[in-house]
PATOR-237632 format. One line per field, with one value per residue (C-alpha): residue in three letters; chain; x, y, z. Coordinates in steps of 0.1 Angstrom, whole numbers. Layout:
N
type	[ala_...]
mol	[A_...]
east	[X_...]
north	[Y_...]
up	[Z_...]
***
This chain:
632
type	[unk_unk_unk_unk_unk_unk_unk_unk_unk_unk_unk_unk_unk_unk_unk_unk_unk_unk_unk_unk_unk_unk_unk_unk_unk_unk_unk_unk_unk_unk_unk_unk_unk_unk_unk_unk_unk_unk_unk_unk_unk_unk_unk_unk_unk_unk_unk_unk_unk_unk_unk_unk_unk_unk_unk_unk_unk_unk_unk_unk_unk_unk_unk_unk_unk_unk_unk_unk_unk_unk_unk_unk_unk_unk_unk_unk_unk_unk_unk_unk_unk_unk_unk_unk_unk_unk_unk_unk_unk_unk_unk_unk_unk_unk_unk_unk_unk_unk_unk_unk_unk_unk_unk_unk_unk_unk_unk_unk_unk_unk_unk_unk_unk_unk_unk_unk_unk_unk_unk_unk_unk_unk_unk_unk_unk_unk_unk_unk_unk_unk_unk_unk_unk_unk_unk_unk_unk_unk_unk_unk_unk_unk_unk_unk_unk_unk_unk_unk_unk_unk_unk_unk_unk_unk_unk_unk_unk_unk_unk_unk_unk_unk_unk_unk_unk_unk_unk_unk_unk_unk_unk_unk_unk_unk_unk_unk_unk_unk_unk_unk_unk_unk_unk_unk_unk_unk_unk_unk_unk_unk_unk_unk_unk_unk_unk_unk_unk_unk_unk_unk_unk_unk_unk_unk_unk_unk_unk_unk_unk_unk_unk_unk_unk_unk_unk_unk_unk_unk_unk_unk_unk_unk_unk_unk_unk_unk_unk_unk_unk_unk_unk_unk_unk_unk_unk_unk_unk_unk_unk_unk_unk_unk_unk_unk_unk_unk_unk_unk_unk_unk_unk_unk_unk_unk_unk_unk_unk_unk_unk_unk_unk_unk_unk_unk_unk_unk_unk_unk_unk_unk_unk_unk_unk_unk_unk_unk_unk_unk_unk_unk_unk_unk_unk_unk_unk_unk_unk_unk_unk_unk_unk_unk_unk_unk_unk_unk_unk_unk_unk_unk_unk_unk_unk_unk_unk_unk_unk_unk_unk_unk_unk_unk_unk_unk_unk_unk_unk_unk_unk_unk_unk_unk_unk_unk_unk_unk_unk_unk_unk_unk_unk_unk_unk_unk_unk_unk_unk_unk_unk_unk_unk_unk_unk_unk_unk_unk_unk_unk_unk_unk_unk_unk_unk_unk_unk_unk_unk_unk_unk_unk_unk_unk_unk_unk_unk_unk_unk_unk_unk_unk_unk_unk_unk_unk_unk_unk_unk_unk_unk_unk_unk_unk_unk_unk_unk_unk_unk_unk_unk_unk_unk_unk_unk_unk_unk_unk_unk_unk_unk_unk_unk_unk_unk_unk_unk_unk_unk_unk_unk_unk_unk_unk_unk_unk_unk_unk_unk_unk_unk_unk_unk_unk_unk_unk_unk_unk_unk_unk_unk_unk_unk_unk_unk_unk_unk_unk_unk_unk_unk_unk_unk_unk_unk_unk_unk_unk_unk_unk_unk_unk_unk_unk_unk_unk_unk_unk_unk_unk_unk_unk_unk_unk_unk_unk_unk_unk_unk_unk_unk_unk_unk_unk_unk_unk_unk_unk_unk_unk_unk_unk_unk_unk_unk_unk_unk_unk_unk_unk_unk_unk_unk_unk_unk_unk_unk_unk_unk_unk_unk_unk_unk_unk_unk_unk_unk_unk_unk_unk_unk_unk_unk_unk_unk_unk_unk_unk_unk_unk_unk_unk_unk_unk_unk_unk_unk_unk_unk_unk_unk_unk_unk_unk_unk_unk_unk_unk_unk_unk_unk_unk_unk_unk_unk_unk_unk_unk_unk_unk_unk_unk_unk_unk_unk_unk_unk_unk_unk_unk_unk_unk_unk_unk_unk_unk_unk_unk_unk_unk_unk_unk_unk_unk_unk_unk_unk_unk_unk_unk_unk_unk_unk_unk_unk_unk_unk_unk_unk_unk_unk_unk_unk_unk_unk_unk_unk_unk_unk_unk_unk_unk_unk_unk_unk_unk_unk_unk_unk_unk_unk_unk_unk_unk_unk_unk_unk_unk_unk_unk_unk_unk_unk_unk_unk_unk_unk_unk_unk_unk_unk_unk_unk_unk]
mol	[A_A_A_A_A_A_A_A_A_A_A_A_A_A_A_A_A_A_A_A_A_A_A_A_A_A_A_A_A_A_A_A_A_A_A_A_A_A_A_A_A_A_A_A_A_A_A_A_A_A_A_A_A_A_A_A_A_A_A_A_A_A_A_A_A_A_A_A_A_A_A_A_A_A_A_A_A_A_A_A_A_A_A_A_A_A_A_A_A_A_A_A_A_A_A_A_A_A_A_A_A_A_A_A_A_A_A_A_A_A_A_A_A_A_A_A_A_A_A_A_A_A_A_A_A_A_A_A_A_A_A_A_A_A_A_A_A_A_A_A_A_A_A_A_A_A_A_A_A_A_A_A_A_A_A_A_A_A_A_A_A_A_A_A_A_A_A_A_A_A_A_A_A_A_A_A_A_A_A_A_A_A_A_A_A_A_A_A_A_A_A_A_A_A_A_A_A_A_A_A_A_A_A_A_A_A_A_A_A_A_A_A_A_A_A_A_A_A_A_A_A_A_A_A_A_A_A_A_A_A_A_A_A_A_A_A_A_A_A_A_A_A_A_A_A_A_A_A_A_A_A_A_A_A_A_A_A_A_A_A_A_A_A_A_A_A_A_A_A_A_A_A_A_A_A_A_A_A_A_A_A_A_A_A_A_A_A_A_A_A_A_A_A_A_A_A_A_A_A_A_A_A_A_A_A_A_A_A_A_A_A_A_A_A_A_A_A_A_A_A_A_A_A_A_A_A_A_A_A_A_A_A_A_A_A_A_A_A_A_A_A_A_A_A_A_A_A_A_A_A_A_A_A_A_A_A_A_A_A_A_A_A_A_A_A_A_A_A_A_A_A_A_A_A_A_A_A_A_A_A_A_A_A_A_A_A_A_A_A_A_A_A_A_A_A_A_A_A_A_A_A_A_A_A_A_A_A_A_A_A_A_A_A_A_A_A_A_A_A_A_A_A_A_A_A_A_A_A_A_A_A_A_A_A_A_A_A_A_A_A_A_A_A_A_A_A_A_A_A_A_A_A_A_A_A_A_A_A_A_A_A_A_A_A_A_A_A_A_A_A_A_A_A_A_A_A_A_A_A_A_A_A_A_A_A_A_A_A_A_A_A_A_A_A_A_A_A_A_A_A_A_A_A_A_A_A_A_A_A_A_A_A_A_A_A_A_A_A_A_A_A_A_A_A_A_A_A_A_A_A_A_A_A_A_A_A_A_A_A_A_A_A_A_A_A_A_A_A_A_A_A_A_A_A_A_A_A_A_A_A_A_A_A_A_A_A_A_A_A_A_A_A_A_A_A_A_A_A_A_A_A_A_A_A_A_A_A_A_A_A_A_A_A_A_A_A_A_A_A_A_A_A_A_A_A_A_A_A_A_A_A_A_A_A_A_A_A_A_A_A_A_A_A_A_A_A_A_A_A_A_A_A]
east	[-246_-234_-252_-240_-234_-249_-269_-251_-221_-190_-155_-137_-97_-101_-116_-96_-66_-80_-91_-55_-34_-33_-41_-4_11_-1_10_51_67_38_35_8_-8_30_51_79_111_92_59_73_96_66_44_72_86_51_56_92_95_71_96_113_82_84_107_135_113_111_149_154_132_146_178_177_156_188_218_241_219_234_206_209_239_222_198_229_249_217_210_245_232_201_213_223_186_172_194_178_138_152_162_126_110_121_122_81_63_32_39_39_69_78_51_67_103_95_79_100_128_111_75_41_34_67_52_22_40_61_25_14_45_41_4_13_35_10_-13_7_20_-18_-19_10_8_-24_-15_19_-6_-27_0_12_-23_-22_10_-13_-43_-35_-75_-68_-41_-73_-86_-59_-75_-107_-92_-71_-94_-119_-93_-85_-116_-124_-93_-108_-142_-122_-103_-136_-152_-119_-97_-80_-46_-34_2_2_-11_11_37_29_25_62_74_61_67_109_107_96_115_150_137_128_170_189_169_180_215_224_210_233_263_302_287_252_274_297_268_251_280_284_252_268_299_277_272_311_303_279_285_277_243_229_249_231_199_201_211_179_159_169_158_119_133_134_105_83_114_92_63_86_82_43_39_60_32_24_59_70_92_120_110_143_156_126_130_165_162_132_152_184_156_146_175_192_166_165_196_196_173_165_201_206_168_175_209_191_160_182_208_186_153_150_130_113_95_84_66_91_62_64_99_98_73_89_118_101_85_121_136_112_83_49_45_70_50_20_39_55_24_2_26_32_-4_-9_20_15_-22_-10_14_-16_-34_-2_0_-39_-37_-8_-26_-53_-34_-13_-42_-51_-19_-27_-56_-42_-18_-51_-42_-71_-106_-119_-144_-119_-111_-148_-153_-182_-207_-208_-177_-158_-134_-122_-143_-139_-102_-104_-125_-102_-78_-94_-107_-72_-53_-88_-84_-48_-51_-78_-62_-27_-42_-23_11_38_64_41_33_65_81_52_58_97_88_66_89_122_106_97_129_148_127_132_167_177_146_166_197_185_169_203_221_196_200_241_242_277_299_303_262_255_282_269_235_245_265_229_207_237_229_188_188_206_184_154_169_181_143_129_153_150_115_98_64_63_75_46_22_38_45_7_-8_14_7_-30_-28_-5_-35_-61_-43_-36_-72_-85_-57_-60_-100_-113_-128_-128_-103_-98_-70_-71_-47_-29_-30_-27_-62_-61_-55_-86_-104_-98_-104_-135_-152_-144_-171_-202_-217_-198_-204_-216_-192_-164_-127_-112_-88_-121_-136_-108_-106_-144_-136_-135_-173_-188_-170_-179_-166_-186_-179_-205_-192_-222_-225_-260_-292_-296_-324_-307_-271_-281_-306_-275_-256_-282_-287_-247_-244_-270_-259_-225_-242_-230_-244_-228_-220_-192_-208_-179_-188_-153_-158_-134_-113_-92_-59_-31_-35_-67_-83_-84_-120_-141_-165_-184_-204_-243_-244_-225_-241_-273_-264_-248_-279_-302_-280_-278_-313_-320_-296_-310_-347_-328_-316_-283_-253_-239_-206_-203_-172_-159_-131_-118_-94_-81_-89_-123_-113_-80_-96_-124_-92_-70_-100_-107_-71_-73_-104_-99_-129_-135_-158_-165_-204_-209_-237_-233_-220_-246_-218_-211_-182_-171_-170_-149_-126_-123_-120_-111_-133_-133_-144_-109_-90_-105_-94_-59_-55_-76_-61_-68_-84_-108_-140_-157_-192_-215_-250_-272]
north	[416_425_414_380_367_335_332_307_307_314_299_334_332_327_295_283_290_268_241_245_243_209_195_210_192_159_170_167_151_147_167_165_136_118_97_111_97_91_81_54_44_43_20_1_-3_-13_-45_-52_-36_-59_-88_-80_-93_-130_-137_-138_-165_-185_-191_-194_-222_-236_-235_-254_-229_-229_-202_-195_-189_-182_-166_-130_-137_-149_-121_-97_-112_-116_-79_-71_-92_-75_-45_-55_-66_-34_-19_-38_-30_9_-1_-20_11_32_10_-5_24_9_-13_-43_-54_-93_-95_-68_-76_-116_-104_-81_-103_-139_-142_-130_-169_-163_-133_-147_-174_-140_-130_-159_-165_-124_-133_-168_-142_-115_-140_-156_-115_-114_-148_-143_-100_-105_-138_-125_-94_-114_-130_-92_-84_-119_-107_-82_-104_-135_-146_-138_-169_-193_-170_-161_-183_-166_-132_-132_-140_-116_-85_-97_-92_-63_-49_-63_-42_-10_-16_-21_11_25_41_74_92_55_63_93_71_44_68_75_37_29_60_48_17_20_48_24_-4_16_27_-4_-18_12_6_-31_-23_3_-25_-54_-59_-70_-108_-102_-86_-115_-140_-107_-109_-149_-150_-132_-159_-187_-198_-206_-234_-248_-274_-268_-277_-257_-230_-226_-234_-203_-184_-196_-188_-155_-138_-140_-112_-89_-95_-71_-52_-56_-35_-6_-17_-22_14_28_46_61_79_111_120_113_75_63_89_90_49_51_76_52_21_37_45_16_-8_16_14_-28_-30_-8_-31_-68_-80_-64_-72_-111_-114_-96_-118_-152_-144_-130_-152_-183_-197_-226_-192_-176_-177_-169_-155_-124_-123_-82_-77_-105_-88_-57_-77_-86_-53_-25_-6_-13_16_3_-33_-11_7_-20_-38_-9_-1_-41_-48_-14_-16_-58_-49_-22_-51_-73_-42_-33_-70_-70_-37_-56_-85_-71_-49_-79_-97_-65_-67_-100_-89_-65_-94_-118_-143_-136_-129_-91_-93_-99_-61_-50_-19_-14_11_25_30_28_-1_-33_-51_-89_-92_-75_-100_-131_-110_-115_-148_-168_-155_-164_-200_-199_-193_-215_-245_-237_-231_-197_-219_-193_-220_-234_-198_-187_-218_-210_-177_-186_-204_-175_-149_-160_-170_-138_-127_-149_-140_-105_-107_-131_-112_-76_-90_-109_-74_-56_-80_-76_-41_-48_-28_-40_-19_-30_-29_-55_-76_-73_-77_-111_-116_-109_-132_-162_-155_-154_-183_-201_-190_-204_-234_-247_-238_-261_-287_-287_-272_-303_-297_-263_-270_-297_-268_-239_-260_-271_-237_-220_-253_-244_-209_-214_-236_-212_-183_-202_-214_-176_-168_-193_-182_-211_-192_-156_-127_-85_-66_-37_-16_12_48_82_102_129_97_75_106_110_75_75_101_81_58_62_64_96_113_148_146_169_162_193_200_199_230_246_244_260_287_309_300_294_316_313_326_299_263_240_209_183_150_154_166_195_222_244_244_250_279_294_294_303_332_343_337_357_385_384_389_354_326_297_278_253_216_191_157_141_101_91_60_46_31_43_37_49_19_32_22_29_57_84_62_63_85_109_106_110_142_157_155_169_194_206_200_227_252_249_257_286_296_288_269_243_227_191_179_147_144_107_114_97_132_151_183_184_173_203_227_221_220_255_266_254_270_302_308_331_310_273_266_232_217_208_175_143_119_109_108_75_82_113_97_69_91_120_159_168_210_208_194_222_247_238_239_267_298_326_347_319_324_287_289_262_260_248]
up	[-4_-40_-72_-75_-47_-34_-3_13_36_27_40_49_51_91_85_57_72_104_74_61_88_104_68_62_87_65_34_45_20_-11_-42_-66_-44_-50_-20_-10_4_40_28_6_32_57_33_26_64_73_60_64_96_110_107_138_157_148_124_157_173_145_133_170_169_139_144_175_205_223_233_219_188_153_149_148_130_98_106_98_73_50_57_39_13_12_7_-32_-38_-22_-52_-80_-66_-68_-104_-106_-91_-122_-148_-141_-132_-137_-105_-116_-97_-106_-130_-151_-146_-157_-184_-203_-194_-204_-213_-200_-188_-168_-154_-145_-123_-108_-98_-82_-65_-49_-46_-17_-8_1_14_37_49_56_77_96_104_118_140_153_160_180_200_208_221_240_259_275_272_282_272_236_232_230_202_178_151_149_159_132_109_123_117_80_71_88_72_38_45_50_18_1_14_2_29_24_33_44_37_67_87_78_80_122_127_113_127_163_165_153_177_210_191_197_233_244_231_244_281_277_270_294_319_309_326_309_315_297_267_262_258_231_211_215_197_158_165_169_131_126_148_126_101_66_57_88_82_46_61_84_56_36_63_77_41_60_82_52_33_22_1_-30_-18_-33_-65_-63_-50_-82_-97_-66_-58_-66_-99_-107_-90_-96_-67_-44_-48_-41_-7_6_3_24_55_52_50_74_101_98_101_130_150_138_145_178_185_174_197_231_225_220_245_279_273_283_259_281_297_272_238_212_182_207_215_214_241_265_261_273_300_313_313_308_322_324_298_279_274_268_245_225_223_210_181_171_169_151_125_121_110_88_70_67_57_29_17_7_-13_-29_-33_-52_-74_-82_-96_-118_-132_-141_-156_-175_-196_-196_-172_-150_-163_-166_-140_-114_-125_-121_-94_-68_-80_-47_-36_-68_-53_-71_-44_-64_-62_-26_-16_-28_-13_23_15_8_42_65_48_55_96_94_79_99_126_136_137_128_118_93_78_80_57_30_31_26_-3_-21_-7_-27_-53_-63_-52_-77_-108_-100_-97_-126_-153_-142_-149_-183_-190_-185_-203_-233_-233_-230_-198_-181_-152_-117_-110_-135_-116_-85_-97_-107_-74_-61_-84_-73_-40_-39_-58_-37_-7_-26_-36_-1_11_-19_-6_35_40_21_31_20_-9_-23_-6_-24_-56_-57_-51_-78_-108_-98_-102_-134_-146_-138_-154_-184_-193_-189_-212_-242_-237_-219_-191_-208_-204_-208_-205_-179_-166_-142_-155_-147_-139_-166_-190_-173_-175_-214_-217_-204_-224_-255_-241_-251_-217_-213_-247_-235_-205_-207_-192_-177_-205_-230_-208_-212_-252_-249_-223_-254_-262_-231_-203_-166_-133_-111_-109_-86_-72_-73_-52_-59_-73_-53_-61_-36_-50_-81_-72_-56_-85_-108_-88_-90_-131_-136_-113_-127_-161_-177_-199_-187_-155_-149_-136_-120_-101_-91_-90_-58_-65_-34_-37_-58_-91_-117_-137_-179_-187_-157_-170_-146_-120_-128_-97_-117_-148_-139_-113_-145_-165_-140_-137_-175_-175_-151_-163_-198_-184_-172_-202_-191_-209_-186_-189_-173_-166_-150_-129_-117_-84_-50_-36_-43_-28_-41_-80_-75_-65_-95_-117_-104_-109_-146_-154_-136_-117_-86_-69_-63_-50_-35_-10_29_30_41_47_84_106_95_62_69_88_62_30_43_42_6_21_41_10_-13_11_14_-24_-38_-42_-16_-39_-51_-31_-11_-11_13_5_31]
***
């Protein structure tokens, strides 16, 4: 062994390359920790796709539980519609980075108080996506396990909340995983209609197609309240908008690409899914809230039930899943214009997770299954109302923005042709769906009430934000709690002063890693040592005012303290990152070191599989001729 070198193992290029490898096959379609066209599309499909499940069932009910059904009709001509709104969240997408969605867009375009209602409109919204994701689950899991229709209430409430404790523990690399879920299940969906119609005969397709000419029987007032209704099918469009900060540059295009997959693969399944289901099942025999798997049951394999089953309850508790990330980052929007108070915005110590607004989050959807008792009509009309809400001050604030800035041409036309439309949606739901209305009405003049005492100072407010981490991390050395802590750009200003070749990686005090590198400075004949401890923050977005953790704080100064016994000069710096390994990586790039000295890890396979293996991460990004070393 050459003078130098640590003691410990090192990762040779036959190992990293087996580290590397299968981490590669994740990384399709990120950059720089960045969505891509597929990833937003899967995060975003998660939600939306999920429609195809229940919403069928219920305008089938609605409009009458009887064929022919106009049903998947409305389902299509609102999907044309659809199409122009999709347009203006693209436009949202690029214009609100910050991803604040309506909250931004009302806003700019009226006032912050206008805003705030935007949020608590998307907030009823994402609870009732909650409520009714994880019941419509249920009733998927109920098709196989008949047991489980006596306990959807408590089994829906059960997987909220566990869904809540992963969000609070902070779950990473949830958009690939999101990504195979939405993949999967549009995958069995289109199976599971092209074995259905190569098994229909001329008859069975007259009475399909009856079901799109259906609504030009209807007389007027249904016919708009099918229209009104059949929006429920596509919600969940505005989860592009609240991922913004999250996608890849330029947004406005990686927006734009996400929106055509995923209008494109709706449109490809919910009407032709709506007019099987309505036209070959005979209601009085089945349960319409899981239309998709009796239709499976009629025509398909036993695999094919299993199949369509698996993927439903998978991708309706990633919705659930999506819609309380939303949820949460919703209200620290809210925080950040002072409409809800600052310690709604306050983090876990542990786990470095906004674990107050998660928890009201969880809390809201439980009470909602609880007090609907799993009823998908009643959810569904609730959720209508929140839905279009937001919808319509989306729509009209872009076009008041556009028309501000006096942006004309054919999209500022059909903008409006778009705004006329939602509106009109929303108001024929205030108007027929009465009791969803004094519901949605009363829990929005609440929340408007709430909001407005923690602005005028009643109850006590902050401001908070969404950032970038190399502008958290500058932030947060301004405080005073970080006043000897270094960002990455700092250590590279003193490079000149205080040059090193070794950077350790620290999760902890440990005598043994720093031995190790002790032992390598000084046989590479240097003064100084680069110390790094990354603080991990889950979730997409990096709060401005955080600060190292006290774990970090206190590692760091343990650390300087020993090197400066030494005789050493220690350089602590403080990374904030969704990624440790990847942080430690570019950090290494930046700095220029040969090696990177870091401890076995103590955390357990849950916690891996949760947040990921920061050694594999590292790996994949260093470059080759930067040497791993793992000290036991």
């Amino acid at each position: 062994m050459s003078a130098g070198e640590p003691t410990g193992h090192p990762v040779t290029a036959k190992s990293r390359a087996a580290f590397a490898f299968p981490e590669r096959l994740l990384d399709l379609n990120r950059s720089a920790g960045r969505l891509g066209p597929l990833l937003a599309w899967a995060v975003v499909f998660a939600d939306i796709g999920t429609s195809v499940y229940y919403v069928p069932g219920l305008l089938f009910t609605e409009l009458g539980g009887r064929t022919p059904s106009p049903a998947a009709a409305f389902v299509l001509i609102t999907g044309l519609a659809v199409i122009l709104l999709a347009l203006k969240y693209v436009d949202v997408s690029a214009r609100y980075p910050d991803g604040g969605g309506v909250v931004s867009v009302a806003t700019d375009a009226f006032s912050p108080t206008v805003g705030c209602v935007g949020g608590i409109l998307i907030c009823i919204s994402y609870f009732l996506t909650a409520a009714i994701s994880a019941v419509s689950g249920l009733q998927y899991l109920a098709g196989l396990f008949p047991v489980l229709d006596h306990w959807v209430v408590s089994g829906a409430s059960l997987a909220i909340i566990l869904l809540g404790m992963l969000n609070y523990v902070g779950v990473r690399e949830s958009a690939i995983l999101t990504a195979v879920l939405a993949l999967a299940s549009f995958g069995v969906n289109v199976v599971l209609l092209s074995v259905v119609s190569v098994k229909l005969d001329a008859a069975q397709w007259s009475l399909v197609l009856a079901q799109f000419k259906a609504a030009s029987a209807l007389p007027p007032w249904p016919l708009l309240v099918g229209f009104s209704g059949s929006w429920l099918a596509y919600s969940g469009l505005e989860s592009i908008s609240q991922i913004a900060p999250a996608l890849r540059p330029p947004r406005e295009k990686t927006a734009m690409r996400a929106m055509i997959l995923v209008m494109g693969a709706i449109l490809l399944t919910s009407p032709l899914a709506t007019a099987l289901e309505t036209a070959l099942l005979r209601a009085s025999e089945v349960n319409p809230d899981r239309f998709m798997f009796e239709l499976g049951a009629a025509f398909g394999p036993r695999s094919l039930q299993l199949a369509i089953v698996a993927t439903a309850a998978a991708l309706l508790l990633g919705a659930a899943n999506t819609a309380l990330i939303g949820c949460y980052h919703v209200f620290l929007a809210l925080v950040r214009l002072g409409y809800l108070p600052h310690w709604l915005s306050g983090r876990s110590q542990k786990f470095n997770t906004p674990h107050r607004a998660i928890a009201i989050s969880v809390l809201a959807p439980v009470a909602v299954v609880a007090a609907s008792r799993a009823q998908l009509g009643i959810l569904g009309h609730i959720y209508t109302f929140g839905l279009l809400g937001a919808f319509t001050l989306t729509s009209v604030g872009l076009d008041k923005v556009k028309w501000q800035e006096r942006v004309r041409g054919i999209g500022f036309y059909f903008g409006i042709v778009t705004s006329v439309l939602v509106v009109s949606a929303w108001g024929i739901n205030l108007v027929h769906r009465r009791f969803a209305t004094v519901l949605g009405t009363a829990a929005t003049a609440l929340g408007c009430a709430y909001a407005i005492a923690v602005k005028k100072g009643w109850l006590g407010a902050a401001r908070s934000g969404f950032v970038a981490a190399e502008d958290a991390e500058r932030a947060a050395t301004e405080m005073g709690s970080a006043v000897e802590i270094l960002t990455v750009a700092e250590a590279i200003q003193m490079r000149e002063m205080y040059r090193s070749t070794t950077l350790v990686a620290l999760r902890s005090a440990n005598l043994r890693v720093f031995q190790e590198a002790l032992a390598r400075v000084r046989g590479c004949g240097e003064s100084a040592v680069y110390l790094i401890f990354v603080d991990e923050v889950p979730g997409l977005f990096f709060p401005p005012n955080t600060g190292p953790s006290r774990e970090a704080r206190e590692v760091l100064m343990i650390a300087v303290e020993y090197f400066k016994e030494a005789g050493m000069v220690a350089v602590p710096i403080w990374r904030m990152a969704h990624d440790a390994g990847a942080s430690l990586a570019g950090a290494a790039r930046k700095l220029e070191v040969e090696a990177v000295l870091l401890g076995t890890s103590q955390r357990g396979a849950v916690w891996h599989l949760l947040r990921g293996n920061i050694l594999s991460s590292l790996v994949r990004e260093l470059p080759l001729s930067t040497r791993v070393w793992i000290c036991n």
